[in-house]
Backbone as XML, in Angstrom:
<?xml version="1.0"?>
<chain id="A" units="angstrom">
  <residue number="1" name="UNK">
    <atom name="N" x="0.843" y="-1.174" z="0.000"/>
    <atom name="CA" x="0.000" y="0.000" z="0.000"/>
    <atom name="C" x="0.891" y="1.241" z="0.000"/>
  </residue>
  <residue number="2" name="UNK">
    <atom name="N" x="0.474" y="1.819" z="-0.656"/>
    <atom name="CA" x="1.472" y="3.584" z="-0.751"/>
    <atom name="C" x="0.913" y="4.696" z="0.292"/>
  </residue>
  <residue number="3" name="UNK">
    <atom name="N" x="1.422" y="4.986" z="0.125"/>
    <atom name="CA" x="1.150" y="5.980" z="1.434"/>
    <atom name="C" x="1.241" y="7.638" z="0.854"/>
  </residue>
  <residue number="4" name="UNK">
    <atom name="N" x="0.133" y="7.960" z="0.237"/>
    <atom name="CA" x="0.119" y="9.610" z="-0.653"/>
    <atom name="C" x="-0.077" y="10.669" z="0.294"/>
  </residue>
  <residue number="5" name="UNK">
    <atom name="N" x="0.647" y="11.866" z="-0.205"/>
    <atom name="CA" x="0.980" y="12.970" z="0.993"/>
    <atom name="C" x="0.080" y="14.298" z="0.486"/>
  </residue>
  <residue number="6" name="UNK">
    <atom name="N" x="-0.247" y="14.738" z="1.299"/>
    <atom name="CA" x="-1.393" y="15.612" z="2.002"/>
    <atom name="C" x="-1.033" y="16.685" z="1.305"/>
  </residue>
  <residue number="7" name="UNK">
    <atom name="N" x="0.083" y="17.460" z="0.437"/>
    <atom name="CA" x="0.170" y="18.539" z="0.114"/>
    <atom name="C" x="-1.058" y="18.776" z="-0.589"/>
  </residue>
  <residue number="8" name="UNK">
    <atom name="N" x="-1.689" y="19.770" z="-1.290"/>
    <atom name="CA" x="-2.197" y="19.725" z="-1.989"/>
    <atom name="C" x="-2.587" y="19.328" z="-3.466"/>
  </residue>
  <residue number="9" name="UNK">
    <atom name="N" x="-1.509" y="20.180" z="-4.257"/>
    <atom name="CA" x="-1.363" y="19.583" z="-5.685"/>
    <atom name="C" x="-0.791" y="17.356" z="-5.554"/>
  </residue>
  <residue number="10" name="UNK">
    <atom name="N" x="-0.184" y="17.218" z="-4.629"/>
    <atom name="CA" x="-0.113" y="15.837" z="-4.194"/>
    <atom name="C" x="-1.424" y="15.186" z="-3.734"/>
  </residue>
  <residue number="11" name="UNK">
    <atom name="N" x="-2.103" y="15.805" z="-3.073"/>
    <atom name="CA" x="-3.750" y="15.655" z="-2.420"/>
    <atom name="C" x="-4.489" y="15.250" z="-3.697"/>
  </residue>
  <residue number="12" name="UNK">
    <atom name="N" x="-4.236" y="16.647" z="-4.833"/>
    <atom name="CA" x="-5.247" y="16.518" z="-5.911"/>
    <atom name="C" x="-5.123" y="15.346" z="-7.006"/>
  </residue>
  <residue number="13" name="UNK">
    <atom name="N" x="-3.586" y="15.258" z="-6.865"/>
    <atom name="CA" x="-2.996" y="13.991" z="-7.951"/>
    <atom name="C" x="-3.263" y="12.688" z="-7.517"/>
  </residue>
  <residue number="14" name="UNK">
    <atom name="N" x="-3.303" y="12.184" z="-5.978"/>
    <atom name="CA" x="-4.389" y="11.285" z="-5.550"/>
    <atom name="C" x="-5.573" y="10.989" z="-5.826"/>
  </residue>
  <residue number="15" name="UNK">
    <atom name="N" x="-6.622" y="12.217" z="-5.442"/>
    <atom name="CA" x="-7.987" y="12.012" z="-5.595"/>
    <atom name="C" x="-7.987" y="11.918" z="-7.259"/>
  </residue>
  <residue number="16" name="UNK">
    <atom name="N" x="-7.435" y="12.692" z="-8.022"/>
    <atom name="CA" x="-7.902" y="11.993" z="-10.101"/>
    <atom name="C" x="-7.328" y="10.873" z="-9.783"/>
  </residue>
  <residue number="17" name="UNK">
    <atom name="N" x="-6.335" y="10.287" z="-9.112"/>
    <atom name="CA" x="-6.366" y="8.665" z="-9.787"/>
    <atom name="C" x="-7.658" y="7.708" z="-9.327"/>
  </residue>
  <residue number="18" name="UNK">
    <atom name="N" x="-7.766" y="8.342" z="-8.050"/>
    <atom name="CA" x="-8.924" y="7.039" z="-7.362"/>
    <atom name="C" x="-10.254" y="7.202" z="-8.214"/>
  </residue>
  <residue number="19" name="UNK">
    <atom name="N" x="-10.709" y="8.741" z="-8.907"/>
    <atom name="CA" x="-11.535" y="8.972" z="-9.386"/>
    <atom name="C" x="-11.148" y="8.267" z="-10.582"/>
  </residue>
  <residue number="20" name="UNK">
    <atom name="N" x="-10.160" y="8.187" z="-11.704"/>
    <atom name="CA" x="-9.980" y="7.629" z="-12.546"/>
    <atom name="C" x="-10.017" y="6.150" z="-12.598"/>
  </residue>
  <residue number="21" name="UNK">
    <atom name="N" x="-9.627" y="5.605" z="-11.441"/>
    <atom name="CA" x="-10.056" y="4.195" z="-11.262"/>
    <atom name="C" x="-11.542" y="3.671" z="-11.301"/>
  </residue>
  <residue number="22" name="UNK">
    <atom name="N" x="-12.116" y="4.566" z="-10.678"/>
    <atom name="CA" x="-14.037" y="4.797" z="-10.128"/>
    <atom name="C" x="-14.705" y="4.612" z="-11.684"/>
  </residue>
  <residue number="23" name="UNK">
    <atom name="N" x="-14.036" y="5.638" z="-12.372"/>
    <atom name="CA" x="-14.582" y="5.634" z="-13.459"/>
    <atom name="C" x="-14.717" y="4.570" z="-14.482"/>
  </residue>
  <residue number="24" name="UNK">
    <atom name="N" x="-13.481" y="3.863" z="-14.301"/>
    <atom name="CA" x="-13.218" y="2.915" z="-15.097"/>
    <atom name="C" x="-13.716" y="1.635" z="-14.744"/>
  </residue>
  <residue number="25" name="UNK">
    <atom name="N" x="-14.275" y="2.042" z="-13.318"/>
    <atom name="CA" x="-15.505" y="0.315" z="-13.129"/>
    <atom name="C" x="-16.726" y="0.923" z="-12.642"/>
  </residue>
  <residue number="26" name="UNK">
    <atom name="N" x="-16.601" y="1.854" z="-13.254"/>
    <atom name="CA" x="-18.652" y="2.046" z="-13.228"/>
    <atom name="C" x="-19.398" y="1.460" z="-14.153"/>
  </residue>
  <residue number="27" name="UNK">
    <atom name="N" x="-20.393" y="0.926" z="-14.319"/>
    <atom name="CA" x="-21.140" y="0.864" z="-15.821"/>
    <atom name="C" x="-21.982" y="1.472" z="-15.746"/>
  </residue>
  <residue number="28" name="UNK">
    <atom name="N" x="-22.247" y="2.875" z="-14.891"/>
    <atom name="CA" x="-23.044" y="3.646" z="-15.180"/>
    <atom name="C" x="-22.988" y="4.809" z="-15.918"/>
  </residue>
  <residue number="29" name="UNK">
    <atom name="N" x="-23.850" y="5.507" z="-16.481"/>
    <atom name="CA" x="-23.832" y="6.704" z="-17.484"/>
    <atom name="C" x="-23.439" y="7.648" z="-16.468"/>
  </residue>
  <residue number="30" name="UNK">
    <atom name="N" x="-22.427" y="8.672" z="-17.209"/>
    <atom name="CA" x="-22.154" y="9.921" z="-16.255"/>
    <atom name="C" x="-22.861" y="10.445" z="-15.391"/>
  </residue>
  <residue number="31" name="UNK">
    <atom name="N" x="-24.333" y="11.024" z="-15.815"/>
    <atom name="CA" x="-25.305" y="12.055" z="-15.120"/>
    <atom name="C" x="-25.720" y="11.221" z="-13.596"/>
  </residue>
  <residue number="32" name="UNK">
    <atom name="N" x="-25.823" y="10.114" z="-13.849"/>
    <atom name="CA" x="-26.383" y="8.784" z="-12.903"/>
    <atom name="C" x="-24.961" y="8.918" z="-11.901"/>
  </residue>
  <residue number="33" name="UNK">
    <atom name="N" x="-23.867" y="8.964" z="-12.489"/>
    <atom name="CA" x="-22.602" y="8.394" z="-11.533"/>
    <atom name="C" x="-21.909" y="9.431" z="-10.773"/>
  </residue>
  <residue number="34" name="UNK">
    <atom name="N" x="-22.080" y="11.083" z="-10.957"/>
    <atom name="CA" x="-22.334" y="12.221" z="-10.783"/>
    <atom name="C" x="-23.080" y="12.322" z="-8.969"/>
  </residue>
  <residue number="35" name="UNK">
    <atom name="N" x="-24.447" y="11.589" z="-9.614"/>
    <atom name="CA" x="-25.735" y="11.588" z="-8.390"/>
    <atom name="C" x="-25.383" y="10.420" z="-7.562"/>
  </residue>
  <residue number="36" name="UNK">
    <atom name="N" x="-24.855" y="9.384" z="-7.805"/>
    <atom name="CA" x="-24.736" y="8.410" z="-6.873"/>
    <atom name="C" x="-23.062" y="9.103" z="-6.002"/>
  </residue>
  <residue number="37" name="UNK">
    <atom name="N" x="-22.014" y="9.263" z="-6.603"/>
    <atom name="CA" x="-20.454" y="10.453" z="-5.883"/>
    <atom name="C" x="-21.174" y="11.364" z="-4.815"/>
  </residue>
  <residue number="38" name="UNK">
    <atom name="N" x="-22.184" y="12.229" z="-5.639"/>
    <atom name="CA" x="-22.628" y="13.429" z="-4.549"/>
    <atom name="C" x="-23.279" y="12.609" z="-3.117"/>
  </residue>
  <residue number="39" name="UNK">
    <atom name="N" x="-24.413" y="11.627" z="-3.874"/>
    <atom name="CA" x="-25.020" y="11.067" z="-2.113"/>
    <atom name="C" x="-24.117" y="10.061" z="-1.653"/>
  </residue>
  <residue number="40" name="UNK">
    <atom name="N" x="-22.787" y="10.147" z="-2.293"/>
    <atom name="CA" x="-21.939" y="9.042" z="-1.036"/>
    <atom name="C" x="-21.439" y="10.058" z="0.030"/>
  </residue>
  <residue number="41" name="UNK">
    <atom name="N" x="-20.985" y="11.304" z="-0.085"/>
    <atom name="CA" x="-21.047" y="12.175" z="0.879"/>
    <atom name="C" x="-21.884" y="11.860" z="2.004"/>
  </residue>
  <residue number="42" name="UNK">
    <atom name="N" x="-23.671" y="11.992" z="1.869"/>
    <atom name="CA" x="-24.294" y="12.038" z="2.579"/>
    <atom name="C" x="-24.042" y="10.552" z="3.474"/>
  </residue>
  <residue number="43" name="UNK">
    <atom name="N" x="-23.420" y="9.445" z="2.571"/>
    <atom name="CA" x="-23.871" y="8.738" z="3.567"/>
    <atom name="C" x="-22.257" y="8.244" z="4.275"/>
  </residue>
  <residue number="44" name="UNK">
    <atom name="N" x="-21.098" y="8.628" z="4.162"/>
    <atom name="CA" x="-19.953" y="9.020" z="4.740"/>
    <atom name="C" x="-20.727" y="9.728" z="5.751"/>
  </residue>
  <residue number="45" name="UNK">
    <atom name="N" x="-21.136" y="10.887" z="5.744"/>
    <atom name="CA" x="-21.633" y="11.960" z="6.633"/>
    <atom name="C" x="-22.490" y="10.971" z="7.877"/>
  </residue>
  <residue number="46" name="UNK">
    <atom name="N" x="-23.111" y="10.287" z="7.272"/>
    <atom name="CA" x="-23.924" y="9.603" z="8.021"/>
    <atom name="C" x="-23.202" y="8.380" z="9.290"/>
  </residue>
  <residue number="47" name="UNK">
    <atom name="N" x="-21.979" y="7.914" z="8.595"/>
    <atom name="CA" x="-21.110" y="7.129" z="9.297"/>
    <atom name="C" x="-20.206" y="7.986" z="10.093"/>
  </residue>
  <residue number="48" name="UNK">
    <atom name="N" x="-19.757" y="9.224" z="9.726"/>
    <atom name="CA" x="-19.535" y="9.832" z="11.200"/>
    <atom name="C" x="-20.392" y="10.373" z="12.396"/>
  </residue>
  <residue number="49" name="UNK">
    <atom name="N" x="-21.621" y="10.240" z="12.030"/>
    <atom name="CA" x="-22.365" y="10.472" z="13.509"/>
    <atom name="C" x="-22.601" y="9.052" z="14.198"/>
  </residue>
  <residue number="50" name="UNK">
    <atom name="N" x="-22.468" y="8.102" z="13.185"/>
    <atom name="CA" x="-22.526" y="6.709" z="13.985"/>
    <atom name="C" x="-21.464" y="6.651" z="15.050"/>
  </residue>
  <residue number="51" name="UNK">
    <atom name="N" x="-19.876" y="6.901" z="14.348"/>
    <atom name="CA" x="-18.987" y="6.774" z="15.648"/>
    <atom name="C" x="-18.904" y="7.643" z="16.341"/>
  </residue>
  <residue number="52" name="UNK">
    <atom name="N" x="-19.433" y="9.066" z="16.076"/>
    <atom name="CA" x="-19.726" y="9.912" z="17.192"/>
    <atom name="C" x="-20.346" y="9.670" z="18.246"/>
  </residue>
  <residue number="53" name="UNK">
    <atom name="N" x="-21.838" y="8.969" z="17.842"/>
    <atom name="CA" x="-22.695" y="8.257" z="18.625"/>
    <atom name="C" x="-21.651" y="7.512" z="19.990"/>
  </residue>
  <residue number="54" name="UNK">
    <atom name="N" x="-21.225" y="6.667" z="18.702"/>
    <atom name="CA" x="-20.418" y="5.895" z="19.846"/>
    <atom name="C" x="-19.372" y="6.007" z="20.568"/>
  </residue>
  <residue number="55" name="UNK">
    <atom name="N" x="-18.944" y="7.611" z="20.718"/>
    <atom name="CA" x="-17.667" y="8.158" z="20.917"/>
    <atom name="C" x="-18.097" y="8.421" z="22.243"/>
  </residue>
  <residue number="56" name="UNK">
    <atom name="N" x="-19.256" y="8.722" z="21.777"/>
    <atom name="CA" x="-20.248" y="9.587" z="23.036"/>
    <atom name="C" x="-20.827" y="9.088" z="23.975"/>
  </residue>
  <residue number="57" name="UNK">
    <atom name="N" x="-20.828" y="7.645" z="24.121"/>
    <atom name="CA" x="-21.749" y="6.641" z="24.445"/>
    <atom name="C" x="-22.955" y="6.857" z="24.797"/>
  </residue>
  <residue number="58" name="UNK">
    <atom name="N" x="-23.587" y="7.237" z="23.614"/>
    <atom name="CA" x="-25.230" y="7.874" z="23.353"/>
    <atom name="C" x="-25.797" y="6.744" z="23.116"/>
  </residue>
  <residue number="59" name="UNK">
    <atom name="N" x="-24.966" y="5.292" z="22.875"/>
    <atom name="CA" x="-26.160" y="4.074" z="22.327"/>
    <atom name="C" x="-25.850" y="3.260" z="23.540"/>
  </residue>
  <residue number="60" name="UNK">
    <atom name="N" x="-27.106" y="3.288" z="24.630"/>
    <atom name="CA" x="-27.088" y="2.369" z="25.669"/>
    <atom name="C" x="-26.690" y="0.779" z="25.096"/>
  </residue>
  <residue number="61" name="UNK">
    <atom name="N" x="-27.273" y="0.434" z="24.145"/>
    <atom name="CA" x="-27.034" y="-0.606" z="23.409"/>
    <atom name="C" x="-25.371" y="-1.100" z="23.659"/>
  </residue>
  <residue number="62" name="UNK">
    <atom name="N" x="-24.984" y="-0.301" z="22.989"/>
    <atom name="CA" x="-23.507" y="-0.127" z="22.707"/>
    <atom name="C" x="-22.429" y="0.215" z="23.624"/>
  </residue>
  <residue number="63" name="UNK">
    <atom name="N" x="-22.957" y="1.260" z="24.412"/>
    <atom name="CA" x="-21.688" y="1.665" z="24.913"/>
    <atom name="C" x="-21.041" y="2.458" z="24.426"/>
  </residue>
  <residue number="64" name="UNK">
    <atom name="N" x="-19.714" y="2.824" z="25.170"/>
    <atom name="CA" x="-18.974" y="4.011" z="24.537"/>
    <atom name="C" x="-17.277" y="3.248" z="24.407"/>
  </residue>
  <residue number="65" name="UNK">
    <atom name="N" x="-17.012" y="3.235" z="22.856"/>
    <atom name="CA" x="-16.561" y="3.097" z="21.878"/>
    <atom name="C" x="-14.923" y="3.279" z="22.688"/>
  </residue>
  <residue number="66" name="UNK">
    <atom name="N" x="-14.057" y="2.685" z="22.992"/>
    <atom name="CA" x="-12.488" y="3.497" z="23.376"/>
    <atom name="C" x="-11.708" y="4.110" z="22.250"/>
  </residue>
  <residue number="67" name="UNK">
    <atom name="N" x="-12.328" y="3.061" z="20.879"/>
    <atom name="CA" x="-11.489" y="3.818" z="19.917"/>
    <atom name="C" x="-12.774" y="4.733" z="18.953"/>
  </residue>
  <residue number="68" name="UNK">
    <atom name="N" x="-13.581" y="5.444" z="20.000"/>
    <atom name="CA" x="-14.585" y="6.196" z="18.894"/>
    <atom name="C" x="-13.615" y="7.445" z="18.565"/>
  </residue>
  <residue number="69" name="UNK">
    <atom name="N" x="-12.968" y="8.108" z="18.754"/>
    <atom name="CA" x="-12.558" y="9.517" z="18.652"/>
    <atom name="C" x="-11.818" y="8.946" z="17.323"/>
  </residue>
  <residue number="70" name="UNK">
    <atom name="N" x="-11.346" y="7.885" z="17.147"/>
    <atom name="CA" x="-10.379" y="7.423" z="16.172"/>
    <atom name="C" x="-11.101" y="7.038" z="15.130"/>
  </residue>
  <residue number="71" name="UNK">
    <atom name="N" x="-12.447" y="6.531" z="14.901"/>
    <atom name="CA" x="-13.016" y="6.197" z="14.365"/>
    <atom name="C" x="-13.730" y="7.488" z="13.788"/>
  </residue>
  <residue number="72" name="UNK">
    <atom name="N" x="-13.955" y="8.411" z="14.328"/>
    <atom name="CA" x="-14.567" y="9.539" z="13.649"/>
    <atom name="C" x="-13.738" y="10.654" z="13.137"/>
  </residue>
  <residue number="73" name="UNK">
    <atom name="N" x="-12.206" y="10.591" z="13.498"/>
    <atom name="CA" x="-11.441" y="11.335" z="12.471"/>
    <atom name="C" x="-11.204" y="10.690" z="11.322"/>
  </residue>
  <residue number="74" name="UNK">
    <atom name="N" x="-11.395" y="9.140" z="11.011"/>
    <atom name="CA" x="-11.033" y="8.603" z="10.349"/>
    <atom name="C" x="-12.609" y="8.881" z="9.039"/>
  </residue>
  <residue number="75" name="UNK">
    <atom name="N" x="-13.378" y="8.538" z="9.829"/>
    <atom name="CA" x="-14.663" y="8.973" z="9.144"/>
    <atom name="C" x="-14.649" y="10.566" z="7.874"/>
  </residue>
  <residue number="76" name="UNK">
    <atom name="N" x="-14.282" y="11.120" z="9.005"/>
    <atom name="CA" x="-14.338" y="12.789" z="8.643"/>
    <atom name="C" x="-13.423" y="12.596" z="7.576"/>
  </residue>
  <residue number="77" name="UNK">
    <atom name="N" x="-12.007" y="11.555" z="7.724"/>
    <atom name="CA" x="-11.268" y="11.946" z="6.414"/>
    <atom name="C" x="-12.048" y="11.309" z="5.327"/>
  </residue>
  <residue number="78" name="UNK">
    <atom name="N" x="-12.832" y="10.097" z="5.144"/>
    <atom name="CA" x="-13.530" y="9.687" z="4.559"/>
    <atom name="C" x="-14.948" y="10.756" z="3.553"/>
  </residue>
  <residue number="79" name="UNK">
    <atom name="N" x="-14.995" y="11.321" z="4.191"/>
    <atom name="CA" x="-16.190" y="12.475" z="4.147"/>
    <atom name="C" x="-15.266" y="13.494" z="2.876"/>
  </residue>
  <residue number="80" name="UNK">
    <atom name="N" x="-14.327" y="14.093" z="3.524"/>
    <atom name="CA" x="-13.345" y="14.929" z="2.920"/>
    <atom name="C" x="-12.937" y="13.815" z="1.667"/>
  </residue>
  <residue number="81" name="UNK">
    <atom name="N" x="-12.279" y="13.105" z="1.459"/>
    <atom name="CA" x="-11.994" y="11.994" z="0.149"/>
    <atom name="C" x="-13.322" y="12.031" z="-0.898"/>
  </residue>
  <residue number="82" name="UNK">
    <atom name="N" x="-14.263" y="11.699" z="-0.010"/>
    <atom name="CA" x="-15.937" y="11.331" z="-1.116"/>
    <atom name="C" x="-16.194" y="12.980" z="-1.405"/>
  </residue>
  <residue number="83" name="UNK">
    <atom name="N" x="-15.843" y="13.727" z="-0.737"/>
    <atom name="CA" x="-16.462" y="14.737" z="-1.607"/>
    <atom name="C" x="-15.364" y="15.534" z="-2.451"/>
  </residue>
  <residue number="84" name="UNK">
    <atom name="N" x="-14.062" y="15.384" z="-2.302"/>
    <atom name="CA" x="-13.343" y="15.747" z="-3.702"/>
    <atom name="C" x="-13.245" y="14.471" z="-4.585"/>
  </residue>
  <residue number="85" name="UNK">
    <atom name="N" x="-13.414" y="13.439" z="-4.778"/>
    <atom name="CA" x="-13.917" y="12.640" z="-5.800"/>
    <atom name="C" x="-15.371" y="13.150" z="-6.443"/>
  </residue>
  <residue number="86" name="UNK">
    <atom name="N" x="-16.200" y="13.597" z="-5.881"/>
    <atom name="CA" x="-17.349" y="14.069" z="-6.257"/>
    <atom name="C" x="-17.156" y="15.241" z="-7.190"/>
  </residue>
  <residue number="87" name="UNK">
    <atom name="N" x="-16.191" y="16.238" z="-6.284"/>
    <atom name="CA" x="-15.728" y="17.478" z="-7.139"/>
    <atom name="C" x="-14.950" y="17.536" z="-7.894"/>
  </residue>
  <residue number="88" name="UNK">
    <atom name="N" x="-14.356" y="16.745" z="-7.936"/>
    <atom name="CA" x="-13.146" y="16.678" z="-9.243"/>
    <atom name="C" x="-14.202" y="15.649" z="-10.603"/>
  </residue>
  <residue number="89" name="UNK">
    <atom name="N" x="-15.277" y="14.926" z="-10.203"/>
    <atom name="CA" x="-16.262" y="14.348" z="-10.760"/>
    <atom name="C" x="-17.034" y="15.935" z="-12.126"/>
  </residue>
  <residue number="90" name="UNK">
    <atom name="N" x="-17.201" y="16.511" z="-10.872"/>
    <atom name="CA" x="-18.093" y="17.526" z="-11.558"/>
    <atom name="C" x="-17.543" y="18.648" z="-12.220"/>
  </residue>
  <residue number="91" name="UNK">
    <atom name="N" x="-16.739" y="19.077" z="-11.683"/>
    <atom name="CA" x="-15.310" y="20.435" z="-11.953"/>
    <atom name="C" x="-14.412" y="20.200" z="-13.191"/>
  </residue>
  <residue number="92" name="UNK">
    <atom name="N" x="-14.267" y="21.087" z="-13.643"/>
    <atom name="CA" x="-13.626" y="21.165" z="-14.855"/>
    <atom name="C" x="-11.766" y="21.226" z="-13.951"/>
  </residue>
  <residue number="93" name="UNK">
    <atom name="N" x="-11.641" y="22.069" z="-12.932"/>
    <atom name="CA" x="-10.826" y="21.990" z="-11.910"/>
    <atom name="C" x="-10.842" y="22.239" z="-10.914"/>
  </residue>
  <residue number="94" name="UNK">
    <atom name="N" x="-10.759" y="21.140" z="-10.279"/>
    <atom name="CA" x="-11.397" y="20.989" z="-8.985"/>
    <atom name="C" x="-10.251" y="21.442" z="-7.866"/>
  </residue>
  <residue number="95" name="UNK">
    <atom name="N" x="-9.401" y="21.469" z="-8.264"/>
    <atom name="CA" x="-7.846" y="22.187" z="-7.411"/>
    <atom name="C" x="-8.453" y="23.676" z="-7.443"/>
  </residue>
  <residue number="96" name="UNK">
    <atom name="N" x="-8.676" y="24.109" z="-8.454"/>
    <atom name="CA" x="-8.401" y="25.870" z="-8.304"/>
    <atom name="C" x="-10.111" y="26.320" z="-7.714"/>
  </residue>
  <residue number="97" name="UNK">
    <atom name="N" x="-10.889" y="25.356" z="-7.984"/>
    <atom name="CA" x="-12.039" y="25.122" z="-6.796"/>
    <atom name="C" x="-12.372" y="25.415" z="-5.657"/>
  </residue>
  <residue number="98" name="UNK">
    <atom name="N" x="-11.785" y="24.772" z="-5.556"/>
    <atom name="CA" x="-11.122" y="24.240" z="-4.106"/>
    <atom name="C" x="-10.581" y="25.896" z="-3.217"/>
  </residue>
  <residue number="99" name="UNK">
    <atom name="N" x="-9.555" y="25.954" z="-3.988"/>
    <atom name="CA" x="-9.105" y="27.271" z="-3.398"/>
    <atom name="C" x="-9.616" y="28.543" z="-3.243"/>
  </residue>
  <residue number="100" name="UNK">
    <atom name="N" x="-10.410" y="28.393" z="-4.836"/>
    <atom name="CA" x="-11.024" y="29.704" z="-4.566"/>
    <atom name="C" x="-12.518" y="29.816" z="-3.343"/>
  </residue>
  <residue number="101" name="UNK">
    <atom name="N" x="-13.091" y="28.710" z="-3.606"/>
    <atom name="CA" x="-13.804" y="28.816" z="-2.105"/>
    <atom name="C" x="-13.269" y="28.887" z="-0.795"/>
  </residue>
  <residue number="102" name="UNK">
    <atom name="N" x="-11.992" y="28.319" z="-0.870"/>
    <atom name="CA" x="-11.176" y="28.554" z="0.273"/>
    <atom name="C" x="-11.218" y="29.862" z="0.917"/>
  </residue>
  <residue number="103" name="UNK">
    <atom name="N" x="-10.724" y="30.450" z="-0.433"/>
    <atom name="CA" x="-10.414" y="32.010" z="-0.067"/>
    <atom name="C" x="-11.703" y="32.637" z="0.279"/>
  </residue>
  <residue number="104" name="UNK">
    <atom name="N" x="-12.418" y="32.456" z="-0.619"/>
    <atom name="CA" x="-14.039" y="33.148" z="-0.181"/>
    <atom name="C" x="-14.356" y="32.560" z="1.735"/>
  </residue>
  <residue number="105" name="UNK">
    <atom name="N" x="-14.535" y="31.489" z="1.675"/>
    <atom name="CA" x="-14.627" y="31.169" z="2.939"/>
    <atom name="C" x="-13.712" y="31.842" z="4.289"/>
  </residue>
  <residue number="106" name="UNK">
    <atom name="N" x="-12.804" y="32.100" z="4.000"/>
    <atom name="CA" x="-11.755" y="32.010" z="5.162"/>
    <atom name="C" x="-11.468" y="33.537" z="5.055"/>
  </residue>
  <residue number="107" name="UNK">
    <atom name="N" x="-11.891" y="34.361" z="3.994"/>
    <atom name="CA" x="-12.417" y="36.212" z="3.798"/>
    <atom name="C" x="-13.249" y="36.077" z="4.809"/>
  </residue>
  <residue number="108" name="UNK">
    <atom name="N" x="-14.222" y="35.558" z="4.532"/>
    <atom name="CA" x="-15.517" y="36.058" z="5.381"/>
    <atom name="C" x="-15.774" y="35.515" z="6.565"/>
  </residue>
  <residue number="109" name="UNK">
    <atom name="N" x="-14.790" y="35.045" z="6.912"/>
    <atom name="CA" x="-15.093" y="34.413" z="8.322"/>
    <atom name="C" x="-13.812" y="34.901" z="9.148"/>
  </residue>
  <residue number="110" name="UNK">
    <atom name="N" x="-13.029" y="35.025" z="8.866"/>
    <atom name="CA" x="-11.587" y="35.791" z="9.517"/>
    <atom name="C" x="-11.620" y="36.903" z="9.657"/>
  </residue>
  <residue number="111" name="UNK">
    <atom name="N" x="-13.125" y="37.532" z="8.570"/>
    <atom name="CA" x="-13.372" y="39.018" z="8.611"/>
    <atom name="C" x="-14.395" y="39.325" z="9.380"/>
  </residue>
  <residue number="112" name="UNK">
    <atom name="N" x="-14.852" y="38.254" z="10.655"/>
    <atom name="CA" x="-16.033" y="38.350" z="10.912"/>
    <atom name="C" x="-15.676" y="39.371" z="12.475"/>
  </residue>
  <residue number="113" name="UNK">
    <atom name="N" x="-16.745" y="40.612" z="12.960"/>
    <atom name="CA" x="-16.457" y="41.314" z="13.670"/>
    <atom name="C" x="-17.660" y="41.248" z="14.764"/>
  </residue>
</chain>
C-alpha cells in the first residue's frame, strides 16, 4: 500500500487517480454516476455520527466506543476523500475550486467582527 501525501497539488494527484479508477468500473452513465459520488457524501456523513454516537456513548445498546474519537477522524477523512472525488467528478478543476472557495470562505469568516 502507498502511502500519498497531504500537500495539496499531491492531495489533488491522488484524488484523479482514485476517481480515474471509479470511473473505469462504473457501468453507469455519467449524469447517474455524478448523483450516486454526490449522495456518497451524505452517507460518509452519516457514518460519522454513527462513531460519534459511539464516541459519546449515546447508544445504551452499545456503549462508549475506546477507539470512537479514532473512528470519527477517520470517518471525517472519509467524508473529505468522497467529496473531492465528487468534485473533481463535476469540476472542470477541482484544485483551483477548491481554493477559490477557500479564499471566499476564510475572507468572510476571519473578517467576521
Amino acid at each position: 500500500m502507498t502511502t500519498p501525501q497531504t500537500g495539496t497539488p499531491l492531495l489533488f494527484e491522488t484524488i484523479r487517480k482514485i476517481k480515474a479508477k471509479l470511473d473505469g468500473l462504473t457501468p453507469l452513465e455519467r449524469d447517474l454516476e455524478v448523483v450516486m459520488r454526490i449522495g456518497k457524501i451524505g452517507e460518509e456523513a452519516g457514518e460519522v455520527h454513527e462513531a460519534l454516537t459511539l464516541a459519546l456513548g449515546q447508544n445504551p445498546r452499545k456503549g462508549k466506543d475506546p477507539e470512537g474519537w479514532t473512528k470519527v477522524e477517520n470517518e471525517l477523512c472519509d467524508v473529505v476523500f468522497t467529496a473531492l472525488v465528487a468534485l473533481e467528478t463535476v469540476s472542470e478543476d477541482a484544485e483551483a475550486k477548491l481554493a477559490e472557495r477557500l479564499a471566499y470562505v476564510s475572507d468572510r469568516t476571519l473578517n467576521l467582527t
